[in-house]
C-alpha positions as CSV (number, residue, x, y, z in Angstrom):
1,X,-9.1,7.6,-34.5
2,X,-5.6,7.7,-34.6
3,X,-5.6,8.5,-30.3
4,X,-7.7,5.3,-29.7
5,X,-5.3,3.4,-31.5
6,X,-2.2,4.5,-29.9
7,X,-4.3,3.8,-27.0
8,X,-4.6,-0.1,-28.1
9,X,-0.9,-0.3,-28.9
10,X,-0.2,0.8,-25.0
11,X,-2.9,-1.4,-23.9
12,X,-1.3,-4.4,-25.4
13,X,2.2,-3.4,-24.7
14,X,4.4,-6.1,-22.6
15,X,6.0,-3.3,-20.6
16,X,3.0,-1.5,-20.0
17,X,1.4,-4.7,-18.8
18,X,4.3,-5.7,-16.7
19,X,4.1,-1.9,-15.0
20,X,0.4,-2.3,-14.6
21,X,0.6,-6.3,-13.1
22,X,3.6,-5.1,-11.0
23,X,1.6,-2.2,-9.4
24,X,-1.5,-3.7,-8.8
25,X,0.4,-6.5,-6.8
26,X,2.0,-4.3,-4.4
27,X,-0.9,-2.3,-3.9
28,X,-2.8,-5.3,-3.0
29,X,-0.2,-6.9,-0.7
30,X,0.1,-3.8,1.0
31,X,-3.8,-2.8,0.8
32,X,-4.4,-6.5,2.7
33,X,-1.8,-5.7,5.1
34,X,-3.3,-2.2,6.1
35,X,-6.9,-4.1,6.0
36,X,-5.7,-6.7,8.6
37,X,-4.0,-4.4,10.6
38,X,-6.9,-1.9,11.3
39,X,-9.4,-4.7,11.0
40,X,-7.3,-6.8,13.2
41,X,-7.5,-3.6,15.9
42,X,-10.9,-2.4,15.7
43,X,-11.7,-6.6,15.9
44,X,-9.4,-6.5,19.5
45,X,-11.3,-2.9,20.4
46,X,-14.6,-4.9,19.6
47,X,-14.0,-8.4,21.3
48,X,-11.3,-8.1,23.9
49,X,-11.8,-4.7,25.6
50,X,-10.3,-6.3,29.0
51,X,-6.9,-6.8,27.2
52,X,-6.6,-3.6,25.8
53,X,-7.3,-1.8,29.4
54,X,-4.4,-4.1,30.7
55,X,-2.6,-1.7,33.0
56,X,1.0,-1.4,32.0
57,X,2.2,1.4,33.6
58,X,-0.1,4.0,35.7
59,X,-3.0,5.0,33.9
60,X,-1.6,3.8,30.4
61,X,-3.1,0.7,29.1
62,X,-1.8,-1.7,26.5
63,X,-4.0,-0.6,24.4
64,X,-2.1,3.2,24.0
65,X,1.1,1.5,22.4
66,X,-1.3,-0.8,20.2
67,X,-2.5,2.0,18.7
68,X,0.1,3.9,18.5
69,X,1.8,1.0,16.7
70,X,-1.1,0.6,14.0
71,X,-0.3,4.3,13.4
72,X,3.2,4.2,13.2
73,X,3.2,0.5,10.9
74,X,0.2,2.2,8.4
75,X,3.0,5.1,7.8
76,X,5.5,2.5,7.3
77,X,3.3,0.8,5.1
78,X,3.0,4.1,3.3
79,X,6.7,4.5,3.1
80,X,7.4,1.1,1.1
81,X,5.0,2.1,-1.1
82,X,6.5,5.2,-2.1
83,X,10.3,4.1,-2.0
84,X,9.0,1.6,-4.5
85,X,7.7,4.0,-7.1
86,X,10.1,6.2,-6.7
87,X,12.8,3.7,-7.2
88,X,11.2,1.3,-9.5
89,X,7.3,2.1,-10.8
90,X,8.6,6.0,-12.1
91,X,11.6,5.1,-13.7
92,X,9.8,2.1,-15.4
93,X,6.8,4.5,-16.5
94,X,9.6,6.5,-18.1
95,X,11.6,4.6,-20.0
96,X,8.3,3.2,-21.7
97,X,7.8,6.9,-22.2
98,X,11.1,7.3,-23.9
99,X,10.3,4.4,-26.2
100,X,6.6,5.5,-27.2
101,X,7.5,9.1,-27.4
102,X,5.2,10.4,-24.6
């Protein structure tokens, strides 16, 4: 019994709740921004085909750096999401665990 209410405590703890709101609203910003990207591709791949076989140079079309591109942003949008819990999400999830004694 004792386990569910320490459970309750954290539950209702400002800090806790901060840590929580704060990391569900990066993950969704960046979730919607990986959505539109890859949606916003496979939407081109779908309805503008012509564009994307543009000629640019030889036999490599437009579409080869706009892919490459969607890689390359997803990684970046990977890589803001781990500098910020290593900079901000861990060290808040450990002072909170200094102060309930986890």
């Amino acid at each position: 019994m004792a386990k569910q209410e320490s459970t309750q405590q954290l539950l209702q703890d400002k800090d806790f709740q901060e840590i929580s709101r704060q990391k569900n609203q990066i993950s969704i910003v960046l979730t919607l921004c990986e959505m539109v990207l890859f949606f916003g591709f496979i939407a081109l791949i779908a309805f503008n085909k012509p564009f994307l076989a543009t000629k640019i140079s030889g036999a490599i079309t437009i579409g080869i750096p706009i892919a490459v591109g969607v890689i390359i942003l997803s990684w970046v949008l990977t890589g803001i999401y781990v500098n910020w819990a290593n900079k901000k999400y861990d060290v808040m999830v450990a002072r909170l665990r200094e102060r309930i004694g986890g």
